[in-house]
Structure formats: C-alpha cells, structure tokens
Backbone as a ProteinNet text record, in pm:
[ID]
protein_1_A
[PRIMARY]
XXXXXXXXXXXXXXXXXXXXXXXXXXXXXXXXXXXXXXXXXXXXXXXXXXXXXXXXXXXXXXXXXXXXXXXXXXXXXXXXXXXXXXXXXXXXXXXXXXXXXXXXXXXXXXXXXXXXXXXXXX
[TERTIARY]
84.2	0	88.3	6.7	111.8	144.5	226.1	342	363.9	380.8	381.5	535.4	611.3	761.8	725.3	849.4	823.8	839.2	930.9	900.4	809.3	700.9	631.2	491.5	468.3	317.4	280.9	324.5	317.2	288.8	241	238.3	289.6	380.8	477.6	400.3	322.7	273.6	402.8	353.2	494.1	469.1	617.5	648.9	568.2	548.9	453.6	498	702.8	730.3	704.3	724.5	729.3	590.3	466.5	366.4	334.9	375.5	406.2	424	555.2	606.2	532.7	475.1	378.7	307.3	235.9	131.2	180.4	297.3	376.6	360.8	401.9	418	273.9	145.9	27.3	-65.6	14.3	-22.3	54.1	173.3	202.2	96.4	72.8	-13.2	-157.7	-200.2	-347.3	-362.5	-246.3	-247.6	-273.6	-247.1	-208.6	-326.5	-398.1	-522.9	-600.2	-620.6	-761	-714.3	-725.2	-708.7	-785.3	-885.5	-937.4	-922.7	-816.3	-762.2	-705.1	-758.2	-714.2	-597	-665.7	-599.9	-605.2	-516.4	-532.1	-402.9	-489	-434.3	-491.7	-402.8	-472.8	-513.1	-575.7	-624.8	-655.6	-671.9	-681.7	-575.2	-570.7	-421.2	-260.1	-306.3	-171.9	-149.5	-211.9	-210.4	-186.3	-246.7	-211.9	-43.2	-16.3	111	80.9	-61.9	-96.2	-138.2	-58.7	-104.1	-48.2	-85.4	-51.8	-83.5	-76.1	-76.2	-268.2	-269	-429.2	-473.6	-440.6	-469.8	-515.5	-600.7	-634.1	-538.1	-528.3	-512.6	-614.2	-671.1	-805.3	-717.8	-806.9	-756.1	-897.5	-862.2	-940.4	-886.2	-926.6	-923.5	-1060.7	-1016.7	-1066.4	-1038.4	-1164.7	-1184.3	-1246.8	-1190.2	-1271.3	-1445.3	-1477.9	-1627.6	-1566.1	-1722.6	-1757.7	-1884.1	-1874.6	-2007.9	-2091.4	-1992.8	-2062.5	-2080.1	-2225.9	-2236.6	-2129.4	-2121.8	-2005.8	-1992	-2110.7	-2097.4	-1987.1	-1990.2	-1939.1	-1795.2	-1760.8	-1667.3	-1509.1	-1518.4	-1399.8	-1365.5	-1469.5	-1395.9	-1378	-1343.6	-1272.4	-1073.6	-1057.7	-939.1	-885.8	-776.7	-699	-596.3	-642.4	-594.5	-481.1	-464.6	-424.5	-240.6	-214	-53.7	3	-80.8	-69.1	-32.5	80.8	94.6	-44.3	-73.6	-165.1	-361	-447.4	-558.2	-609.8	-655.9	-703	-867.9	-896.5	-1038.8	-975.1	-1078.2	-1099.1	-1197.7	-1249.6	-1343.4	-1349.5	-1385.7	-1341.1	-1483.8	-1420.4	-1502.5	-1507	-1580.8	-1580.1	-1580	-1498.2	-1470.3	-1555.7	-1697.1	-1823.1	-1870.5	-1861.6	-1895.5	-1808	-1674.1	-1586.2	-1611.8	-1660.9	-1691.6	-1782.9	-1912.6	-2046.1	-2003.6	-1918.7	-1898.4	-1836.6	-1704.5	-1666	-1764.1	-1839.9	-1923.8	-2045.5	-2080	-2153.4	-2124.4	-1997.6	-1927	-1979.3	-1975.4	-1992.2	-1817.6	-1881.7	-1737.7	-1668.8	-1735.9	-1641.1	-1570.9	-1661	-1576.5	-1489.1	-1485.2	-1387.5	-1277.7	-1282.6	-1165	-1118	-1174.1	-1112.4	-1025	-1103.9	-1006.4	-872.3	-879.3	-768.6	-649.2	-724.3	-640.6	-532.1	-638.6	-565	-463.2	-357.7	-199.9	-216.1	-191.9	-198.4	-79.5	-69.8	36.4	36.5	200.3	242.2	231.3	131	81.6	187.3	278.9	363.3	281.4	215.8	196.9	233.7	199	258.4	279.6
-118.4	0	124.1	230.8	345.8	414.8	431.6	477.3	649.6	697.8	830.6	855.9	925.8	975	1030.4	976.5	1037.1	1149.9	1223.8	1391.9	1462.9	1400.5	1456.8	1432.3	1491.4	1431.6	1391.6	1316.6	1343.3	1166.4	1109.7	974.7	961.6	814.7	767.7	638.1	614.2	497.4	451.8	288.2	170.9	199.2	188.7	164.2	76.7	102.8	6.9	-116.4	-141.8	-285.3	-359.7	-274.9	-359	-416.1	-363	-369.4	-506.5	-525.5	-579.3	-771.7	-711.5	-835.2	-899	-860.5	-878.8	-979.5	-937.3	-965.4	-1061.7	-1098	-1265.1	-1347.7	-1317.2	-1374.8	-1450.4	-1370.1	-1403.2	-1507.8	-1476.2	-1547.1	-1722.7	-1698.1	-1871.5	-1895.5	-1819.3	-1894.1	-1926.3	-1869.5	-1841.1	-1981.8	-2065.3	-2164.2	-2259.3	-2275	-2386.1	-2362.1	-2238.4	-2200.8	-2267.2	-2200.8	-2205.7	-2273.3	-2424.6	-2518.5	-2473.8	-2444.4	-2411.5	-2297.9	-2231.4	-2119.6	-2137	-2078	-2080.2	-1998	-1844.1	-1722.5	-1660.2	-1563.2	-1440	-1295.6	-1217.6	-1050.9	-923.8	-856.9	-712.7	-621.4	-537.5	-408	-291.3	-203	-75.7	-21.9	134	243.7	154.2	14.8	-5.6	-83.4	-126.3	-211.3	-89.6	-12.1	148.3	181.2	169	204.3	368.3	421	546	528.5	464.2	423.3	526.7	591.9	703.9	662.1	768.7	769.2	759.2	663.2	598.8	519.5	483.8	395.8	286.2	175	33.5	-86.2	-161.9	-287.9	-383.5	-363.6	-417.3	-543	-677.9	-793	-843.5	-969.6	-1039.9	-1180.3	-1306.6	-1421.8	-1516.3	-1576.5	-1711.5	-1822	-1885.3	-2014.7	-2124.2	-2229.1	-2322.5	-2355.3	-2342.2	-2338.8	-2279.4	-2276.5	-2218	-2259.6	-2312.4	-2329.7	-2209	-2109	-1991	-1878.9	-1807.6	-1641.6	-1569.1	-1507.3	-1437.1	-1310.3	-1287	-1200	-1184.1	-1312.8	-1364.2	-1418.3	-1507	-1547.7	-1480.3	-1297.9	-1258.3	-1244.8	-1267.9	-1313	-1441.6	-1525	-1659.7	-1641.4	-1481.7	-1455.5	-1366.1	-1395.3	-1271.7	-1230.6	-1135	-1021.4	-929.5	-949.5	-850.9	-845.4	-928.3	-926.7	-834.5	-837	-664.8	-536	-481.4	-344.2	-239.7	-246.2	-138.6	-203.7	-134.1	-186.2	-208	-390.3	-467	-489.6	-498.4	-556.6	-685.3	-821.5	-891.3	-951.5	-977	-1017.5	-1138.7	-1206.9	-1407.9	-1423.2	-1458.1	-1532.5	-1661.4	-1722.4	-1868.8	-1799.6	-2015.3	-1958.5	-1941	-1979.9	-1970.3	-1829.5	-1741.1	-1616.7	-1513.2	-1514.5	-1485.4	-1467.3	-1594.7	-1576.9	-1524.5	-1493.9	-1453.5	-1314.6	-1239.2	-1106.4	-1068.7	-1098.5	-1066.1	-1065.4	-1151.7	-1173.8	-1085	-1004.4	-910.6	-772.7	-760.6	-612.7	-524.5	-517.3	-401.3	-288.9	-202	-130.9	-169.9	-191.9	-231	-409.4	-488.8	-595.5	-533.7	-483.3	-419.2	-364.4	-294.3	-252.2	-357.8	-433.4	-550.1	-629.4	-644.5	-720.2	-647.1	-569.8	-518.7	-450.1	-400	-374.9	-501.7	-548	-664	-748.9	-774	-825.5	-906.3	-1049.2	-1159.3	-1191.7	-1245.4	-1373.3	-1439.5	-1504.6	-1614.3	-1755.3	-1804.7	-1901.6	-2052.1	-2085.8	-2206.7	-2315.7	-2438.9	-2546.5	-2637	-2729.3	-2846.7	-2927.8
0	0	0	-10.3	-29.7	154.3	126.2	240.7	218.5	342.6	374.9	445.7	356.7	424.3	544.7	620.7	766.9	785.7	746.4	729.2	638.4	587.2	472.1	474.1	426.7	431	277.7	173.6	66.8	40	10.7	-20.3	-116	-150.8	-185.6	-274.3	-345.9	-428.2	-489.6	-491.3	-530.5	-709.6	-702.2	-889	-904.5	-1070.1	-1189.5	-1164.7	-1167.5	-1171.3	-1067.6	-941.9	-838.8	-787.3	-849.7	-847.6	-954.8	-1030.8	-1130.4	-1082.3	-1024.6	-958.9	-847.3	-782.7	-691	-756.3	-881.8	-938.4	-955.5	-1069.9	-1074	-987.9	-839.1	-754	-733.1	-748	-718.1	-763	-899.8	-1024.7	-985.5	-941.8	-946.2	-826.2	-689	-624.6	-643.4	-718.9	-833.2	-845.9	-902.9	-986.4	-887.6	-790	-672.8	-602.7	-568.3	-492.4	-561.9	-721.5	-794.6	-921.7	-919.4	-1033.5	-1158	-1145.4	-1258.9	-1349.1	-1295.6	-1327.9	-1475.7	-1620	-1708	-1753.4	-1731.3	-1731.9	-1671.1	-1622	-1559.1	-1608	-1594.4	-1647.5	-1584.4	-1620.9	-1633.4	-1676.3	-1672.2	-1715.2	-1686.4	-1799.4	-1731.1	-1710	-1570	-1597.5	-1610.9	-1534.5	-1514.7	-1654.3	-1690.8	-1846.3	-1946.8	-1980.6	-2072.3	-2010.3	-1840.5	-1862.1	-1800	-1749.5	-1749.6	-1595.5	-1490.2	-1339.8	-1290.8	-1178.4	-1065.6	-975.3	-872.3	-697	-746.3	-647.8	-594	-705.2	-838	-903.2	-836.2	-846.4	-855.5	-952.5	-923.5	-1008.1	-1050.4	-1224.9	-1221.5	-1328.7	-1241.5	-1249.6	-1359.2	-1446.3	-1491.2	-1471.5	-1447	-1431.2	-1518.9	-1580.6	-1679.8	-1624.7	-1567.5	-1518.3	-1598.8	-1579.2	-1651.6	-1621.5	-1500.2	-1426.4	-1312.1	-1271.8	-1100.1	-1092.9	-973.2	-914.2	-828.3	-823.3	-741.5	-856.7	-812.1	-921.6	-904.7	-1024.5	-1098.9	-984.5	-917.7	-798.9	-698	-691.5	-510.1	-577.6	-689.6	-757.7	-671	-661.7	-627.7	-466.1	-406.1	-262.7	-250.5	-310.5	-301.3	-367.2	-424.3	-442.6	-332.5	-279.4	-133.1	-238.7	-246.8	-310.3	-237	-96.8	11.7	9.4	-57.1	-68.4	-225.7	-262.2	-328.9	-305.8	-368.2	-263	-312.5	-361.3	-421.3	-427.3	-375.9	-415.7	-533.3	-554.9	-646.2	-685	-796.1	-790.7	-902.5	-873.6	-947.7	-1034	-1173.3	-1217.6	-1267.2	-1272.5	-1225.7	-1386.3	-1458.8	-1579.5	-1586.8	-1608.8	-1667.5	-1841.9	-1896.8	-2007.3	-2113.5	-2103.5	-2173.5	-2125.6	-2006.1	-1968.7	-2056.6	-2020.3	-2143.7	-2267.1	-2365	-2472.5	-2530	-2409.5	-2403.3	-2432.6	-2337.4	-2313.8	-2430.4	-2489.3	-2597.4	-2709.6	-2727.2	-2840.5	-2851.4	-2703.5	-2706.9	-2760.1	-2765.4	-2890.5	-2820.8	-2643.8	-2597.4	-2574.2	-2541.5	-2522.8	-2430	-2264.4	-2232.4	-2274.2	-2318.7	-2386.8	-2502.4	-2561.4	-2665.9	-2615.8	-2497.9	-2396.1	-2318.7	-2253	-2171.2	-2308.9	-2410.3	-2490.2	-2529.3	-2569.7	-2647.3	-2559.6	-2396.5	-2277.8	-2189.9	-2205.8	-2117.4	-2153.3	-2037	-2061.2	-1999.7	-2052.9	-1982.3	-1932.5	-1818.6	-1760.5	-1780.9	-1762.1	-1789.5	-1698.3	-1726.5	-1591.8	-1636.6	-1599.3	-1576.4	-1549	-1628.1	-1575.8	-1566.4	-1446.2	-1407	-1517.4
[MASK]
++++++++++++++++++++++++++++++++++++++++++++++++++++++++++++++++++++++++++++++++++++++++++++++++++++++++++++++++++++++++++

C-alpha cells in the first residue's frame, strides 16, 4: 500500500514494476489455490502504462467453471498481498466468450487492454 515519508506528508505509491512483480508472484499462487484457473491478467491504468498515486489494479481471471455467481466469484481470491488496491473479475470460459461476443465497449476494452500472464503449468 502506499506509504507516507516520515518527514512529509506526501504519499509515496509503489512503482509500476514492483507492483508488477507482486502480481507474478500471485499469479504462481493463483495456480495452486484455484485449479481451474485458465488465465489471468490485467487491465486498465496499469495495463495502458498510465497508473498514478491511488490507481487500482483491475484484475481479470478465466476459469474453466464455477459453481458460485459471478458475484461472489472474487472473494474466493486474497488479493491482500498486493501493494496497491485490487479488484478482481473471475469469468468462466463460456462467460468470457459470451462477453466478448456481445461487442460491448467495455468488452472491446477488456479485450484489447488486457496483458496476460504467464501461468507455468505443471
């Protein structure tokens, strides 16, 4: 999270990379948490490359199923070892294809924004 110099009052938000790396890190445990985990990426300021002080990290994840609504889907991810605040949006991969295929804007932006990771499998 962002940090305040001790003589300052000025908050100090973490670099893009190190923010970055985090995310790696998250991503191998993604895999080991949530098997069904196809994909996962990001989007948005930090994906454009256009992230500042108070930005979010907006996450997308592609699952093979879920048995829970697409609602509730993102508190089954701990997000909290992130330096920076995250949201996540947890697709199955038939929800996915639904959304893209609807040619809304924001599916047109999630597609063309989003940077996927490199998920290592067993």
């Amino acid at each position: 999270m962002p940090v305040r110099s001790l003589n300052s009052s000025v908050l100090k938000w973490p670099e893009r990379e190190f923010v970055l790396q985090h995310l790696d890190r998250l991503a191998s445990e993604a895999q080991q948490r949530h098997p069904q985990l196809i994909r996962l990426g990001y989007f948005g300021s930090y994906a454009r490359g256009d992230a500042g002080v108070g930005s979010d990290l907006d996450l997308v994840a592609i699952v093979s199923g879920s048995g829970a609504p697409f609602e509730r889907r993102a508190a089954d991810w701990d997000l909290s070892a992130l330096p920076v605040p995250a949201e996540i949006l947890v697709y199955t991969e038939q929800e996915w294809h639904d959304l893209l295929a609807g040619d809304t804007r924001f599916a047109r932006t999630i597609e063309t924004e989003t940077v996927w990771l490199s998920l290592e499998r067993e």
